[in-house]
Phi, psi and omega in degrees: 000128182286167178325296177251147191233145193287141163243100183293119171261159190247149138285116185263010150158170208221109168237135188223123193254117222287301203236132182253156192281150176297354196244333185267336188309294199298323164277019145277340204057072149287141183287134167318320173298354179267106188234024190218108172226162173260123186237145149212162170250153147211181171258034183223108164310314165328289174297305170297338153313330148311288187281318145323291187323295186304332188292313200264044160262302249237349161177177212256094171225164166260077209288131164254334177208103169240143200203141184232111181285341177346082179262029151104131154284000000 
């Protein structure tokens, strides 16, 4: 068994909301040009955090919102 043993994270869903309702807008505070969002989930906050970080390298997108539910071992 190595020292450290890898732990593979899942993503546990993935939604893309074409047009957002004006009412879910105003409760995120989205800047008016956002009228498209992408959500995920996983179980590893680090690695989505991560990975948000990489989409807006890698294309023109926005994070608007992040939240980590993590409550402890």
């Amino acid at each position: 068994m190595p020292a450290l043993d890898l732990i593979r994270p899942s993503v546990t869903a993935m939604r893309v909301i074409a047009s957002v309702n004006d009412g879910f807008a105003r409760e995120l505070k989205l800047p008016p040009h956002i009228r498209s969002l992408g959500l995920i989930t996983a179980d590893s906050d680090d690695v989505t955090y991560i990975a948000a970080d990489e989409a807006t390298k890698q294309a023109m997108v926005e994070v608007v919102y992040g939240r980590s539910l993590y409550a402890g071992a």
